[in-house]
C-alpha positions as CSV (number, residue, x, y, z in Angstrom):
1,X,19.5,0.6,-15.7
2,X,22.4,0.4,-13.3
3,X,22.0,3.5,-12.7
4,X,18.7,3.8,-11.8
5,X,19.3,0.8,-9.4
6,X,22.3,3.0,-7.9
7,X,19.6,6.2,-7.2
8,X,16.7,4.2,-5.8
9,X,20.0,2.5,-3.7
10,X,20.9,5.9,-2.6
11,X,17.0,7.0,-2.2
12,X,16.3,4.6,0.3
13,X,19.5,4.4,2.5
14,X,18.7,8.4,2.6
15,X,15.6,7.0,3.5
16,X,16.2,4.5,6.1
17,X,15.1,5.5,9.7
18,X,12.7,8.2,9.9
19,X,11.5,7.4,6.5
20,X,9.9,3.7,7.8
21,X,8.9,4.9,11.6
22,X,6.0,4.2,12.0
23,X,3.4,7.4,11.1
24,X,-0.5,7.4,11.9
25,X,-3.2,6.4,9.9
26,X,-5.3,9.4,11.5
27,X,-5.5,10.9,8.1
28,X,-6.7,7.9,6.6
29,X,-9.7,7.6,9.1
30,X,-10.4,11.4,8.7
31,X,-11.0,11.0,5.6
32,X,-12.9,7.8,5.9
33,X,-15.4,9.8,8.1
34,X,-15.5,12.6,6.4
35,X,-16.5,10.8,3.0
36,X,-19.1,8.5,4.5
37,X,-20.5,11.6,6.6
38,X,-20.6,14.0,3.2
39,X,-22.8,11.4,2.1
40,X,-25.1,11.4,5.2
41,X,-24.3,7.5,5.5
42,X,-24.6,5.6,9.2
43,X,-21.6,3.5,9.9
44,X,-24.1,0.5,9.2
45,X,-24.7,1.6,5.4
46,X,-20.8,2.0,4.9
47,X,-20.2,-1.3,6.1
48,X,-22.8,-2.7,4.3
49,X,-21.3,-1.0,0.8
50,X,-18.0,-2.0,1.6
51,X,-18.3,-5.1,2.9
52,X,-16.1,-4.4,5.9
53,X,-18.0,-4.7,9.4
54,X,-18.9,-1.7,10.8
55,X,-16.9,-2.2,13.7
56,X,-14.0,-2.4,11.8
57,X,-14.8,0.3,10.0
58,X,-15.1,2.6,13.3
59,X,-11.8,1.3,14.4
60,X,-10.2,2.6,11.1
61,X,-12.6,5.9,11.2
62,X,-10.4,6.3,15.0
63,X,-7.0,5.2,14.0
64,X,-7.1,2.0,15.8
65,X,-6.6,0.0,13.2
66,X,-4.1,0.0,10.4
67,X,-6.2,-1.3,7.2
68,X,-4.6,-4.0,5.0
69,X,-4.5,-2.9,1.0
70,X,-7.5,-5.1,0.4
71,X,-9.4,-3.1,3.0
72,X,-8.5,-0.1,1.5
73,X,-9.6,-1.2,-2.0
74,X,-13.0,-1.9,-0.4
75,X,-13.0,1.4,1.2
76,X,-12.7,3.1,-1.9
77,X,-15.5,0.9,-4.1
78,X,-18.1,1.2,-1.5
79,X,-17.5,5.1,-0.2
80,X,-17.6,5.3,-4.6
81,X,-14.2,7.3,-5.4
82,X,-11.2,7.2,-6.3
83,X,-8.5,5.0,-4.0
84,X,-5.7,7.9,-4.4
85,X,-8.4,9.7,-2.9
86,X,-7.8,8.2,0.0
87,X,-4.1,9.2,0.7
88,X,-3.6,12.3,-1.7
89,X,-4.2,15.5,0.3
90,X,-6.4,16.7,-1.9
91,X,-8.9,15.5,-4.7
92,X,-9.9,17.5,-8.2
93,X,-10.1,16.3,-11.6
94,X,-6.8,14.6,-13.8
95,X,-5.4,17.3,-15.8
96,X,-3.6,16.6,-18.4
97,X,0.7,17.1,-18.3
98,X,0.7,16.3,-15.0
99,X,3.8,15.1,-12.5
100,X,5.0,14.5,-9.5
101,X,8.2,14.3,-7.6
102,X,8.6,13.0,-4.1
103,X,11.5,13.8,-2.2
104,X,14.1,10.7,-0.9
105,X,12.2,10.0,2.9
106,X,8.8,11.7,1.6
107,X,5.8,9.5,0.7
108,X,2.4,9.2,2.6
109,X,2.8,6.3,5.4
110,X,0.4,3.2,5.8
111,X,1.6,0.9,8.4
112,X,-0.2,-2.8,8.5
113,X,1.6,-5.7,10.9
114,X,3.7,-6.9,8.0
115,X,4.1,-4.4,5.5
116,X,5.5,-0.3,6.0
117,X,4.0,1.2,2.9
118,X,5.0,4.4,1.7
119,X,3.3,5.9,-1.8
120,X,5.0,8.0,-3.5
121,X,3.2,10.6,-5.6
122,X,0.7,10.9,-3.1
123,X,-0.9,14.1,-4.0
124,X,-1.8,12.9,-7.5
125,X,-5.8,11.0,-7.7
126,X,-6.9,9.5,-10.0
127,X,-3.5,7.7,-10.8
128,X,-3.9,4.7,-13.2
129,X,-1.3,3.2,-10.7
130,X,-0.2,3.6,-7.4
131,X,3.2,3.1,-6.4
132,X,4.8,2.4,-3.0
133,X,8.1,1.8,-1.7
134,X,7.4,-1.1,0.6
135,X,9.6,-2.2,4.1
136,X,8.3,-6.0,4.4
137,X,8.7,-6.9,7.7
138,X,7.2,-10.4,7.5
139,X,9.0,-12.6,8.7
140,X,6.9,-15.7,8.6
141,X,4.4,-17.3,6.5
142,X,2.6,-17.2,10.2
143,X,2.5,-13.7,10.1
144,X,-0.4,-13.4,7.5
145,X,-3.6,-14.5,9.1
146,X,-4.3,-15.2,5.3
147,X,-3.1,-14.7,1.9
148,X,-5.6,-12.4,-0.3
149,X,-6.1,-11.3,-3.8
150,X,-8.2,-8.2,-4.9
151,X,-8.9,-6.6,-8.4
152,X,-5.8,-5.5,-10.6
153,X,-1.9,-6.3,-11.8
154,X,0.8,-5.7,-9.8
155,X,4.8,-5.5,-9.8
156,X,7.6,-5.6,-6.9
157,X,11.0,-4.7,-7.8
158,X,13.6,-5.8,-4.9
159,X,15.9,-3.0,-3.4
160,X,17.2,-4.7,-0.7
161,X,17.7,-7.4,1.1
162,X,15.7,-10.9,-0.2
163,X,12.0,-12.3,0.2
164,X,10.3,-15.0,-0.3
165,X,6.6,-14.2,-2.5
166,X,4.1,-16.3,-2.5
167,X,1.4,-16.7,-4.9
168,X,-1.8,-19.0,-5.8
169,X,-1.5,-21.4,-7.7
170,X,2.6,-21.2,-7.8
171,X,5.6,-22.3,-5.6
172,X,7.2,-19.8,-3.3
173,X,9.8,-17.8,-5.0
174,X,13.3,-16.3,-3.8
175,X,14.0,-12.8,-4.8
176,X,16.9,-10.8,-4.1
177,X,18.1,-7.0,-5.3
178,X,17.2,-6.3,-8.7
179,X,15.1,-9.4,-9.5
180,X,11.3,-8.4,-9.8
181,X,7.7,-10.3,-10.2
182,X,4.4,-9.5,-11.9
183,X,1.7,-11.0,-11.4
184,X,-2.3,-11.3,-11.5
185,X,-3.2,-9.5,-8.1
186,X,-6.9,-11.6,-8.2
187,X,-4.3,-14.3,-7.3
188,X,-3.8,-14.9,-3.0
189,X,-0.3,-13.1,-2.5
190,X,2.0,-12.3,-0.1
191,X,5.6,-11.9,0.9
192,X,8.4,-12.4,3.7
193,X,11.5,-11.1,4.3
194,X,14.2,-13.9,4.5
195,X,17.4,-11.4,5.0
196,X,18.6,-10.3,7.9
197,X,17.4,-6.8,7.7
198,X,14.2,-6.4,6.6
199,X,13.9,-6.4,3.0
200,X,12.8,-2.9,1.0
201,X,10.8,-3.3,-2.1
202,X,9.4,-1.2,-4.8
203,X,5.9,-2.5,-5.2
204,X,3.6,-1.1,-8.2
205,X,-0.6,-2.1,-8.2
206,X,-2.8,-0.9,-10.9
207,X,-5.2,1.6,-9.2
């Protein structure tokens, strides 16, 4: 186990720096649009399925909005596929003996005002789980406009630096390298960095 801690250590101060800038979410929207247009929907009937307002749907669609996990889980119910879908860079049906290796600094970017997600094993779909490395820049409990839960089980493993997670129903709790937390994701959750740099974190959610 140490060891493994040492390599993700060296994987993300490889990492640090370009790995984190921030990178666009034009893909993201692109893909949006192209799914809702394959199937001849109107902005309207795409927010109506997803239960995201059509205006912020068009800002996403035109990359002027970064789209919080939650958002993206609704994008993927109401446009009917597969979330992976939405980040791999291409879609086909799971084969079996599959695998994927992503490179230290490689990972498909989503940037939201208190999180820097990057998933590895993005051009997998139809993963039963999606995993991220995760740059929480939160530095505040301010920071979230609110906490949300959504459908699934999740797990954060601490690289660096400490937080502070918060969950429903439960007290705050401290976290530093090597300490981790699983938890129901229907349960309102969040987290801060309390470290001077901003903490790095390897966060798991069941797809």
């Amino acid at each position: 186990m140490s060891d493994d801690f040492e390599d993700f250590t060296k994987l993300l101060s490889s990492a640090r720096g370009s790995s984190f800038k921030r990178q666009s979410t034009a893909d993201l929207g692109e893909r949006v649009r192209a799914i809702r247009r394959s199937k001849n929907w109107t902005l309207e009937e795409a927010a109506r399925r997803t239960g995201l307002a059509a205006s912020t749907l068009s800002k996403i669609e035109n990359d002027h909005m970064s789209p919080t996990f939650d958002a993206v889980q609704r994008l993927a119910e109401g446009l009917e596929i597969d979330i992976t879908e939405l980040f791999a860079s291409s879609a086909g049906e799971r084969p079996s003996g599959r695998r994927s290796v992503t490179r230290a600094g490689d990972g498909r970017g989503m940037e939201t005002p208190v999180y820097a997600h990057k998933l590895l094993a993005s051009e997998l779909v139809q993963k039963r789980i999606l995993p991220f490395v995760t740059r929480i820049k939160a530095r505040s409990f301010d920071d979230f406009k609110e906490l949300k839960g959504h459908k699934g089980e999740e797990f954060v493993y601490v690289l660096e630096g400490e937080v502070l997670f918060y969950t429903e129903h439960y007290e705050p709790e401290r976290l530093g390298p090597g300490d981790s937390i699983y938890f129901d994701s229907g349960m309102h959750h969040g987290c801060i960095s309390v470290s001077e740099e901003d903490a790095v974190v390897l966060w798991i959610n069941t797809g």
